[in-house]
LUMKE-121641 format. One record per atom (N, C-alpha, C, O, CB): x, y, z; chain; residue in one letter; atom name. Coordinates in Angstrom, 2 decimals. Glycine has a CB too. Example, Ala and Ser with C-alpha at 12.3 -4.5 7.8 and 13.67 -1.06 7.14 Angstrom:
2
13.19	-5.69	7.80	A	a	N
12.30	-4.50	7.80	A	a	CA
13.20	-3.30	7.80	A	a	C
14.24	-3.32	8.46	A	a	O
11.31	-4.47	9.05	A	a	CB
12.85	-2.25	7.08	A	s	N
13.67	-1.06	7.14	A	s	CA
12.90	0.03	7.87	A	s	C
13.41	1.14	8.04	A	s	O
14.08	-0.60	5.72	A	s	CB
//
This chain:
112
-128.22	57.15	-28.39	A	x	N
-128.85	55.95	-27.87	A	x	CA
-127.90	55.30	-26.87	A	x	C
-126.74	54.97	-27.11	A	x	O
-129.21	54.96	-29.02	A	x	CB
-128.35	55.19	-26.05	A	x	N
-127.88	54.09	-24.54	A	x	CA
-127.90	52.70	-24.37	A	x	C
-128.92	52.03	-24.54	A	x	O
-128.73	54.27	-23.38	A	x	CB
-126.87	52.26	-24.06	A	x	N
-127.47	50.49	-23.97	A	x	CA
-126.95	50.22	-22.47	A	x	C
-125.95	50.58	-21.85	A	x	O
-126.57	49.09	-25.36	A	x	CB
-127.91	49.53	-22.23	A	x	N
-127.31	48.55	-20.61	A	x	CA
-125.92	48.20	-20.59	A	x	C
-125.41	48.33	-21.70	A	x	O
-128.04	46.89	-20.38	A	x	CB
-125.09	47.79	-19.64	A	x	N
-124.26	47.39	-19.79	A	x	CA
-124.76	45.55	-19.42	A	x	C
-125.72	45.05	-18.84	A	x	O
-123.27	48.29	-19.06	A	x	CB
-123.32	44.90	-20.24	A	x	N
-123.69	43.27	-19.48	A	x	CA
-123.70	43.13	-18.32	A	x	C
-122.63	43.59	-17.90	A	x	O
-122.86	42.16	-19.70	A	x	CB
-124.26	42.78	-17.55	A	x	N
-123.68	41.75	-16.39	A	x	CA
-122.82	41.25	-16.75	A	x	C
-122.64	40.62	-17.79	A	x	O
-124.37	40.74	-15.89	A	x	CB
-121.76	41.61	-15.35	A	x	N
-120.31	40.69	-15.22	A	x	CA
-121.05	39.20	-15.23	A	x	C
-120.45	38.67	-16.16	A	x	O
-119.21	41.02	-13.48	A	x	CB
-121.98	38.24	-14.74	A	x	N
-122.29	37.50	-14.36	A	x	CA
-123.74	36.65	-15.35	A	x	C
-124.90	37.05	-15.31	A	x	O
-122.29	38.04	-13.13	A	x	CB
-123.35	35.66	-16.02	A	x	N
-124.82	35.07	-16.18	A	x	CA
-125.46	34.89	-15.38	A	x	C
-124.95	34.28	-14.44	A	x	O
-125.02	34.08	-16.64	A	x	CB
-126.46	35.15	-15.29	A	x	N
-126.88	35.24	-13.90	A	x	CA
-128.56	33.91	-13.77	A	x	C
-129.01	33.79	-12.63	A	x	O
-127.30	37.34	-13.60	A	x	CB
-129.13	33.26	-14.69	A	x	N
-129.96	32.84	-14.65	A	x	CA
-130.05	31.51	-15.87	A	x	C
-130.07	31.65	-17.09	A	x	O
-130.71	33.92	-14.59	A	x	CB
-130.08	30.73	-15.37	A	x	N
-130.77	29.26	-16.00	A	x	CA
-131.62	29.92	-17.10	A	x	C
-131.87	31.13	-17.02	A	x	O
-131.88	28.20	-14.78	A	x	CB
-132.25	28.86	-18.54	A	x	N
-133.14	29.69	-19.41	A	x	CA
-134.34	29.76	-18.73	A	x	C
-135.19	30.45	-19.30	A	x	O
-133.37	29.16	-20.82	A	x	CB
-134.68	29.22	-17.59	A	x	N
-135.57	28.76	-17.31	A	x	CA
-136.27	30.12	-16.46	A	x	C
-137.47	30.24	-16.23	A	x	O
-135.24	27.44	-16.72	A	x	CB
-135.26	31.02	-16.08	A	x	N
-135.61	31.92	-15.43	A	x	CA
-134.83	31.79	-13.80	A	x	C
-134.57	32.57	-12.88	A	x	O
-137.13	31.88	-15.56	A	x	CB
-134.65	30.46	-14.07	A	x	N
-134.42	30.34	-12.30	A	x	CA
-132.80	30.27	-11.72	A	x	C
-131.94	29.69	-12.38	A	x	O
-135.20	28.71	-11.71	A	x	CB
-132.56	30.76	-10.74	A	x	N
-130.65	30.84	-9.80	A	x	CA
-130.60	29.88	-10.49	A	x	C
-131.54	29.13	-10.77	A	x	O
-130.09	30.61	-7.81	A	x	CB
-129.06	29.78	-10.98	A	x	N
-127.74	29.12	-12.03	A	x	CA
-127.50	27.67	-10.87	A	x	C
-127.55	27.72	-9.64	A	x	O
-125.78	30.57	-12.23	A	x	CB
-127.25	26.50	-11.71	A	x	N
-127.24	25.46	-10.48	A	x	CA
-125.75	25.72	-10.07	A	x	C
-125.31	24.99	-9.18	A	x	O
-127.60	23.66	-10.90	A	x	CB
-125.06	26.52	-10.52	A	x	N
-123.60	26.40	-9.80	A	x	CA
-123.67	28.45	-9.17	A	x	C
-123.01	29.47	-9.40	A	x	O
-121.83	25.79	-11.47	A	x	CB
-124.93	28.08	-8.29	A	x	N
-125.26	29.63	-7.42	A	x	CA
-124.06	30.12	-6.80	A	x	C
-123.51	31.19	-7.02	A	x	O
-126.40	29.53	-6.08	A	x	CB
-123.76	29.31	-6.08	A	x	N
-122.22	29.57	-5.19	A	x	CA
-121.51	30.28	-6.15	A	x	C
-121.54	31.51	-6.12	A	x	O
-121.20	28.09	-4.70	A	x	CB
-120.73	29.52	-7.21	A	x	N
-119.85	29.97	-7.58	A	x	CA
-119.93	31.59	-8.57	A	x	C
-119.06	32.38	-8.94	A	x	O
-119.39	28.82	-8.11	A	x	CB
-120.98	31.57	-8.69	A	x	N
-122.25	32.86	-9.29	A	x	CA
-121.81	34.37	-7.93	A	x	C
-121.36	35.49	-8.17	A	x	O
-124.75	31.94	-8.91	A	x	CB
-122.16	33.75	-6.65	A	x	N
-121.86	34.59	-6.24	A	x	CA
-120.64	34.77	-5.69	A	x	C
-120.68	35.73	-4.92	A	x	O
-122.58	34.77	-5.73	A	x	CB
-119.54	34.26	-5.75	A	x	N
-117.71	34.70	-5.59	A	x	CA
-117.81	35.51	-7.11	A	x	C
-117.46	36.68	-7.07	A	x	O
-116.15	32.91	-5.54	A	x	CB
-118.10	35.16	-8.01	A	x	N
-118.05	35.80	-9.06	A	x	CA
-118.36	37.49	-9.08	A	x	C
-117.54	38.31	-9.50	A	x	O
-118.88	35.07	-9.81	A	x	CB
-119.34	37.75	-8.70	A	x	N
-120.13	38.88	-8.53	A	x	CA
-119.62	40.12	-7.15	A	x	C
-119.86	41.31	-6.97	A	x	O
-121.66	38.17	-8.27	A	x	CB
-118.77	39.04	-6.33	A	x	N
-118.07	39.97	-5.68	A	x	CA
-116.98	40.25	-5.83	A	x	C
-116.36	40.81	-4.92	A	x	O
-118.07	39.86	-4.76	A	x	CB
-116.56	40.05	-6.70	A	x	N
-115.48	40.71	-7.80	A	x	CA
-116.15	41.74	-8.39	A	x	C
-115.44	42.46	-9.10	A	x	O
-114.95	39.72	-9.03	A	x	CB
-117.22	42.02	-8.32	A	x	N
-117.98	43.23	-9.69	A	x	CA
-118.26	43.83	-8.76	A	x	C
-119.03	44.69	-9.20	A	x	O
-119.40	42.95	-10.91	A	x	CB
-118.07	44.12	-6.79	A	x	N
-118.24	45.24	-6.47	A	x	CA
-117.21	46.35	-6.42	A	x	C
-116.09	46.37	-6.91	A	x	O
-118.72	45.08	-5.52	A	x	CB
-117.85	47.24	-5.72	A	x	N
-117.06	48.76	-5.76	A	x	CA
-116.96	48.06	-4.05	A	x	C
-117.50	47.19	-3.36	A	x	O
-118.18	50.79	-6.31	A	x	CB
-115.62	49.41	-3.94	A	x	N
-115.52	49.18	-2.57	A	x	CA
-116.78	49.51	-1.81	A	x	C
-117.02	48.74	-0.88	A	x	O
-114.42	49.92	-2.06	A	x	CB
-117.78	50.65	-2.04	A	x	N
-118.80	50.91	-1.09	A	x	CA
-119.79	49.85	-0.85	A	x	C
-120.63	50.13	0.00	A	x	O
-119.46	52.04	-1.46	A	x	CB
-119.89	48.61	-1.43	A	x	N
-120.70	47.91	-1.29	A	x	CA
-120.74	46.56	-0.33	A	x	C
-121.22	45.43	-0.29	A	x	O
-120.84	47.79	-2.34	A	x	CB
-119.88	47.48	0.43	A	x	N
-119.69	45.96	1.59	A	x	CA
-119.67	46.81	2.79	A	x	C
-119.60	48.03	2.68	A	x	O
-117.96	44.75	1.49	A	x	CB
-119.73	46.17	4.06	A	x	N
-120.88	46.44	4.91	A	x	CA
-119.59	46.75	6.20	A	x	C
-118.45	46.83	5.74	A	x	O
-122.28	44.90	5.11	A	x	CB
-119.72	46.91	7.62	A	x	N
-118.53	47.37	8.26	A	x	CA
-117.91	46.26	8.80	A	x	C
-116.89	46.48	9.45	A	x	O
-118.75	48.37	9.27	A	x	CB
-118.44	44.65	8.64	A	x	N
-118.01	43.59	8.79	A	x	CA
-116.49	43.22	7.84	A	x	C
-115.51	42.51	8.08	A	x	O
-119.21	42.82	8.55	A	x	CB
-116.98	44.31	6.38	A	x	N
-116.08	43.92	5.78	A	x	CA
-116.55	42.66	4.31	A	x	C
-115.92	42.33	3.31	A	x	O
-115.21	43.43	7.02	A	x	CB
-117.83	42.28	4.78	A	x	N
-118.25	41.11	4.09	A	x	CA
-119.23	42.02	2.89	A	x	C
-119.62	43.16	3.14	A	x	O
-119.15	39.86	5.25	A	x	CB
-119.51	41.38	1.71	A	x	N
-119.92	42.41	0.68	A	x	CA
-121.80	41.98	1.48	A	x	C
-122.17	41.06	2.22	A	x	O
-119.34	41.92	-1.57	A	x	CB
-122.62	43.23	0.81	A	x	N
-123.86	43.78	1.14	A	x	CA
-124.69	42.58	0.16	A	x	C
-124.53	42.36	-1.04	A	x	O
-124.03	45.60	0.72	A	x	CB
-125.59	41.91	1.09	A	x	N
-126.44	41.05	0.28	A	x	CA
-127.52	41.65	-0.50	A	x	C
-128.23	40.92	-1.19	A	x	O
-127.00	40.10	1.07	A	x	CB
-127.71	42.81	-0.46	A	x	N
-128.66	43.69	-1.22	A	x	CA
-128.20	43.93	-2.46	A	x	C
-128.78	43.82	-3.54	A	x	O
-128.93	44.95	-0.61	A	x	CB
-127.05	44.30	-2.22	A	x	N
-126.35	44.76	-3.74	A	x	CA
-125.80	43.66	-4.57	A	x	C
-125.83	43.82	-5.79	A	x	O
-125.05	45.75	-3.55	A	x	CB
-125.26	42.45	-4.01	A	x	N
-125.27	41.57	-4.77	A	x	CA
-126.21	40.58	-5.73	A	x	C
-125.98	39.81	-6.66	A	x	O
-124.82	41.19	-4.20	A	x	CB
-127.59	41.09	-4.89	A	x	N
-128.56	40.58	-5.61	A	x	CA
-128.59	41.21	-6.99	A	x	C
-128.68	40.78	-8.14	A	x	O
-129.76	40.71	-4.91	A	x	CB
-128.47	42.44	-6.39	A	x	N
-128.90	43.39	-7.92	A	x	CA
-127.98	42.98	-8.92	A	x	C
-128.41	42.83	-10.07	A	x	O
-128.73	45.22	-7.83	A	x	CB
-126.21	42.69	-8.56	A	x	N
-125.50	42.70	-9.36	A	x	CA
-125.58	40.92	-10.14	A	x	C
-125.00	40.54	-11.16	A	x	O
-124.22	43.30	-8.66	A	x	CB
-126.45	40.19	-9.29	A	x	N
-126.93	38.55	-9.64	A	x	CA
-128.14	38.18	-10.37	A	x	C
-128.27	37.30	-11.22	A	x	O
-127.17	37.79	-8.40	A	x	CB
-128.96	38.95	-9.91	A	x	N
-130.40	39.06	-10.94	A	x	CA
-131.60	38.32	-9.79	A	x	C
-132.82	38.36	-9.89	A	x	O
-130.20	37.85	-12.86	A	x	CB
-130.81	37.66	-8.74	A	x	N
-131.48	36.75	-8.11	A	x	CA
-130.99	36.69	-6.52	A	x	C
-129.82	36.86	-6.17	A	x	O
-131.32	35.46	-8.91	A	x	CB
-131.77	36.50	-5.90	A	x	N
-132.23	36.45	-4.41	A	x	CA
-130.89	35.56	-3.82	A	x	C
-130.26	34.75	-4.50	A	x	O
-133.99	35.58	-4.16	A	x	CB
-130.69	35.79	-2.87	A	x	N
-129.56	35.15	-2.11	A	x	CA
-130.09	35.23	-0.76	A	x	C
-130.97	35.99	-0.36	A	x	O
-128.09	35.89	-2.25	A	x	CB
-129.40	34.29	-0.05	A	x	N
-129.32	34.50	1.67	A	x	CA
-127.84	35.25	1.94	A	x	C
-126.84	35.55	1.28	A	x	O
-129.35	32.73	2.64	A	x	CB
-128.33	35.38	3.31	A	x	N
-126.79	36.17	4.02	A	x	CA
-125.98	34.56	4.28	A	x	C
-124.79	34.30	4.07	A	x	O
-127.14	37.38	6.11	A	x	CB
-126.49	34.13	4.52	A	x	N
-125.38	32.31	4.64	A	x	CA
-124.63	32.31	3.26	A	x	C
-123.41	32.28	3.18	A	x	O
-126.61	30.34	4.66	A	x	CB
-125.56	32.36	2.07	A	x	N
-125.16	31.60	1.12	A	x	CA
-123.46	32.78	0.38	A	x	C
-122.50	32.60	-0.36	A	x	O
-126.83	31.30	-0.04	A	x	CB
-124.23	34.24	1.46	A	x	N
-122.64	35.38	0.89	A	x	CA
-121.71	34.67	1.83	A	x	C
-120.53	34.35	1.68	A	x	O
-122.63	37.60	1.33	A	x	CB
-122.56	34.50	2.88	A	x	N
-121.15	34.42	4.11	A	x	CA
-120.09	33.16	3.77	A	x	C
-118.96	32.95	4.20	A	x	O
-121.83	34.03	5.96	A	x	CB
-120.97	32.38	2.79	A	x	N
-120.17	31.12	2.01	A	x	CA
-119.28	31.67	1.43	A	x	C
-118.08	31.70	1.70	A	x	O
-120.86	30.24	0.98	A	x	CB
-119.94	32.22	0.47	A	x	N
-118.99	32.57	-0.90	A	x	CA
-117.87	33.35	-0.28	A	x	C
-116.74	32.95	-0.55	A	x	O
-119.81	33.58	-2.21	A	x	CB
-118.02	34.59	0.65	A	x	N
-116.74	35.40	1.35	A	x	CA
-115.82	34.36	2.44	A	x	C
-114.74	34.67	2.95	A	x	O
-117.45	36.86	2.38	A	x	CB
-116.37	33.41	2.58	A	x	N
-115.21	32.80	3.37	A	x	CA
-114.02	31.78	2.51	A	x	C
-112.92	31.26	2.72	A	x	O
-115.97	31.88	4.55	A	x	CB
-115.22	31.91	1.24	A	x	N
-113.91	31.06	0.26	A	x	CA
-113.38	31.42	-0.48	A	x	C
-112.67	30.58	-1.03	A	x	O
-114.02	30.13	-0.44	A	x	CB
-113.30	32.96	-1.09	A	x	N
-112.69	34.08	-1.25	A	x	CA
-111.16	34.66	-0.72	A	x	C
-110.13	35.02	-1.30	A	x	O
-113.57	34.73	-0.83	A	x	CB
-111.76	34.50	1.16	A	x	N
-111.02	34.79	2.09	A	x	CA
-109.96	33.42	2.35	A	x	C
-108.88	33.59	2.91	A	x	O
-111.96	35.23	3.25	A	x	CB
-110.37	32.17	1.91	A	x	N
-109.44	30.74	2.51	A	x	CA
-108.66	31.04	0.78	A	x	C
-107.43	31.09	0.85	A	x	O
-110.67	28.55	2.99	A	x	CB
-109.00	31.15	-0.07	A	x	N
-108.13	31.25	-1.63	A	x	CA
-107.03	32.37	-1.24	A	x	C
-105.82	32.12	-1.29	A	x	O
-109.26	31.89	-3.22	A	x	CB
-107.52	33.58	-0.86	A	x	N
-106.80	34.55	-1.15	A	x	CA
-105.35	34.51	0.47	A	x	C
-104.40	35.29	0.54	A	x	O
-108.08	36.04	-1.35	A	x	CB
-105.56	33.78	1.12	A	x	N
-104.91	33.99	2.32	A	x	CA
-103.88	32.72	2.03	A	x	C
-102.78	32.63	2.59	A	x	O
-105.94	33.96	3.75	A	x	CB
-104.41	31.74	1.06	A	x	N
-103.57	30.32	1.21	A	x	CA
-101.69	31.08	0.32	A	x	C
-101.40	32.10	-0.31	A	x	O
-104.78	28.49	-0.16	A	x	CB
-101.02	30.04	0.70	A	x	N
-99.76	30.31	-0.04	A	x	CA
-100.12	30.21	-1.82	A	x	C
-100.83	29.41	-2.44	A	x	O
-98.51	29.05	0.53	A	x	CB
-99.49	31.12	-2.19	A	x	N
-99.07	30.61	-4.10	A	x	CA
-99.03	29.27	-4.28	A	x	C
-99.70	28.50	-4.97	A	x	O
-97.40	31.05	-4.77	A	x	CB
-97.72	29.05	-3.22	A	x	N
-96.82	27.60	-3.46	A	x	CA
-98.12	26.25	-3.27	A	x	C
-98.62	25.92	-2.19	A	x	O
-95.25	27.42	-1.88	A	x	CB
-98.42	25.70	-4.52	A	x	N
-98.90	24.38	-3.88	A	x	CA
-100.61	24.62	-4.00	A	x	C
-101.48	23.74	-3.96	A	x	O
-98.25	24.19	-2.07	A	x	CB
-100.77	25.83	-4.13	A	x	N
-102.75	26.48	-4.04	A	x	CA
-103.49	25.11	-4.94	A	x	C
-103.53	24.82	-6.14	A	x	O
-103.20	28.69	-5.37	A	x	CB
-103.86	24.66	-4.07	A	x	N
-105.10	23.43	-4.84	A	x	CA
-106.41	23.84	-3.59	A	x	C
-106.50	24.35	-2.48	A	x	O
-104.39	21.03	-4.73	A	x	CB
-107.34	23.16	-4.74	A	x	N
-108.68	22.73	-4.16	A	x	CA
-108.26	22.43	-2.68	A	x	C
-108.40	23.19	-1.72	A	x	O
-109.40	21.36	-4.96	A	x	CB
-107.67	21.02	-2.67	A	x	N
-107.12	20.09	-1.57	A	x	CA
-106.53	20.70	-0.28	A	x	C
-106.75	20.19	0.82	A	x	O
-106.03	19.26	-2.16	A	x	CB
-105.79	21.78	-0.41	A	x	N
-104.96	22.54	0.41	A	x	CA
-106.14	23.85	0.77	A	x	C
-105.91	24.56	1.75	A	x	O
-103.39	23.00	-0.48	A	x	CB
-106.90	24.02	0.26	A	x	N
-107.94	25.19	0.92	A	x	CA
-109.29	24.25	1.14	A	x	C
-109.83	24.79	2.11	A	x	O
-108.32	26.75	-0.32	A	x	CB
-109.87	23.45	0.86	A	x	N
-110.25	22.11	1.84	A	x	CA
-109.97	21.88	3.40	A	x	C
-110.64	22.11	4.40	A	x	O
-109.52	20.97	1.28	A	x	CB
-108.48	21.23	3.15	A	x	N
-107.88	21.32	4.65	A	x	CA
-107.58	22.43	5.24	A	x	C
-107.67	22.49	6.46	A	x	O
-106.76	20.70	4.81	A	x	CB
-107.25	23.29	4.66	A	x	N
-107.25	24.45	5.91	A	x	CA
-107.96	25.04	5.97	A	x	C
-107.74	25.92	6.79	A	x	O
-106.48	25.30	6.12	A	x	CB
-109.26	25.15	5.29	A	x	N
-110.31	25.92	5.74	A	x	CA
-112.04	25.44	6.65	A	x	C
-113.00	25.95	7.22	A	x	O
-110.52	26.51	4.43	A	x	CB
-111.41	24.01	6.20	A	x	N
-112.69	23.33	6.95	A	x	CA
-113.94	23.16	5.85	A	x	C
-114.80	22.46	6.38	A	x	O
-113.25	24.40	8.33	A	x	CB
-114.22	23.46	4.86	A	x	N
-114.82	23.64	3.77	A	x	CA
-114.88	22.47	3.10	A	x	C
-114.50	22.35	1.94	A	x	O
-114.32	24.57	3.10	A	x	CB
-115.34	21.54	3.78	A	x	N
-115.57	20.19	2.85	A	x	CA
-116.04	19.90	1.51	A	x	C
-115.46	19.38	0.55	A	x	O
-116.34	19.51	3.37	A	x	CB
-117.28	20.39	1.67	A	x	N
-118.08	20.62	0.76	A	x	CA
-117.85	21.57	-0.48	A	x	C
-118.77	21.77	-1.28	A	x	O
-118.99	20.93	1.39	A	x	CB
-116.52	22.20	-0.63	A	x	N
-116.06	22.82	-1.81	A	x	CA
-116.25	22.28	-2.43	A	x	C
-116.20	21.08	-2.17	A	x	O
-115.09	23.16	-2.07	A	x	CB
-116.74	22.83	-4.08	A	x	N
-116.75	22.74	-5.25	A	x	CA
-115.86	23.02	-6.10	A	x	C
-115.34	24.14	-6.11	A	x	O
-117.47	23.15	-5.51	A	x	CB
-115.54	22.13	-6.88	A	x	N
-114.53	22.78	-8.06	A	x	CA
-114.89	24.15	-8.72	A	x	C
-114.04	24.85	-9.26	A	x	O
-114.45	21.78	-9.30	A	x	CB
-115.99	24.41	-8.65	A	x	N
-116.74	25.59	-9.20	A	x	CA
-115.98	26.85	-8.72	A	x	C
-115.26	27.77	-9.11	A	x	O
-118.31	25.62	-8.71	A	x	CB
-116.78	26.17	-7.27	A	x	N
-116.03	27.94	-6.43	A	x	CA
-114.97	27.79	-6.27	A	x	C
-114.72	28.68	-5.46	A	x	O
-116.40	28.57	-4.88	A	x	CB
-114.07	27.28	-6.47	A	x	N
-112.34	27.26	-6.43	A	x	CA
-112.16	28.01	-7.35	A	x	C
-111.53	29.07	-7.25	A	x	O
-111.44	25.90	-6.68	A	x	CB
-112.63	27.63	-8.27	A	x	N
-112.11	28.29	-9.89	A	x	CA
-112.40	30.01	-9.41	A	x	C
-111.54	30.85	-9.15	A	x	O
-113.46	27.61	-11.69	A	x	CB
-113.97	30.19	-9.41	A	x	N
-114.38	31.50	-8.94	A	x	CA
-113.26	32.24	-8.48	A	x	C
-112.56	33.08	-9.05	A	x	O
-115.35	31.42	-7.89	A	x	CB
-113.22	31.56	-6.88	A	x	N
-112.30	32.83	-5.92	A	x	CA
-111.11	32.46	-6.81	A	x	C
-110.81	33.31	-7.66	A	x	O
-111.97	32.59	-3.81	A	x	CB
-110.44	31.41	-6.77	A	x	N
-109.08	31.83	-8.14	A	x	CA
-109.13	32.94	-9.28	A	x	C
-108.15	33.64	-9.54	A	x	O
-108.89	30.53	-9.19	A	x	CB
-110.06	33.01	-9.77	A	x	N
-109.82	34.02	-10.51	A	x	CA
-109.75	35.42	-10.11	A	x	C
-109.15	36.27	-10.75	A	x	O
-110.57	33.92	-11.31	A	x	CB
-110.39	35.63	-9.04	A	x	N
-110.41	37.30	-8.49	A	x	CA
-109.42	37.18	-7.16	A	x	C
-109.41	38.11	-6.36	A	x	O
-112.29	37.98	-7.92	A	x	CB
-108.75	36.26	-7.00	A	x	N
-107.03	36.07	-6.56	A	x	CA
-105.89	37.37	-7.13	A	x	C
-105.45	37.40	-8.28	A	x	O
-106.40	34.41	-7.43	A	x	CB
-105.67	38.04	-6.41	A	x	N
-104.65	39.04	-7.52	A	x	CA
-103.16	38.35	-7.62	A	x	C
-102.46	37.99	-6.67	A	x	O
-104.36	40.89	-6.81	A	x	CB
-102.90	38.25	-8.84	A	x	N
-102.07	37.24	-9.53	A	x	CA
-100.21	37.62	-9.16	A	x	C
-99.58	38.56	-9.65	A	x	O
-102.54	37.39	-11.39	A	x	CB
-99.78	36.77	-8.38	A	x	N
-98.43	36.74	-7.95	A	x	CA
-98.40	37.15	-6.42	A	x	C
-97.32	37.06	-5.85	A	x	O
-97.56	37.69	-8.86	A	x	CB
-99.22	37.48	-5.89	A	x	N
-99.35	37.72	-4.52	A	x	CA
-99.42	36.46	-3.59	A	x	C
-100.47	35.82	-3.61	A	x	O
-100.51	38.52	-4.34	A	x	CB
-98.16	35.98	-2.62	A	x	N
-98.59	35.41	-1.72	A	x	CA
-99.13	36.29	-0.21	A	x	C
-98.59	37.29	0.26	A	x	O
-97.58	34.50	-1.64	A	x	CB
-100.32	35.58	0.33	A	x	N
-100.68	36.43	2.20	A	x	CA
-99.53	36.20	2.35	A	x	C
-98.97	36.49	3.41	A	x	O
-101.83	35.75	3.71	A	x	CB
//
């Protein structure tokens, strides 16, 4: 007998409907790709992330999540806050959510 595997990702409200913290849903989920699943931009494939989310996305809402991925993983060790990838990334509108997210799929002791 076979079983599914989990989703890396809760992926859905009980309600059926995208998680109200979607963003941070999808930095999450691009951690759960393979390298083949991103596109020659470099940015992961909005097709496959759906599958790996349960739920529909725009190409904006990846191109979000990969640019705050890309402002976490590029900032220094020294000092890494919300506040400091804010200001240097232009990203006002960060969430504590997706901070946490791209922090976690940060590989740990690496400064850019």
């Amino acid at each position: 007998m076979t079983r599914a595997l989990p989703s890396p990702v809760d992926n859905t409200a009980s309600n059926g409907a995208p998680p109200q913290d979607k963003p941070a849903k999808i930095i999450a989920a691009i951690g759960a790709l393979q390298a083949d699943s991103f596109g020659a931009s470099g940015a992961p494939n909005v097709k496959v992330l759906e599958k790996v989310l349960g739920f529909q996305i725009t190409a904006r809402e990846r191109d979000r999540a990969w640019k705050v991925l890309e402002a976490v993983n590029a900032a220094p060790e020294a000092n890494l806050s919300l506040t400091l990838i804010v200001t240097d990334s232009g990203l006002a509108d960060l969430t504590q959510a997706e901070f946490d997210a791209a922090l976690a799929l940060r590989p740990k002791g690496e400064a850019s």
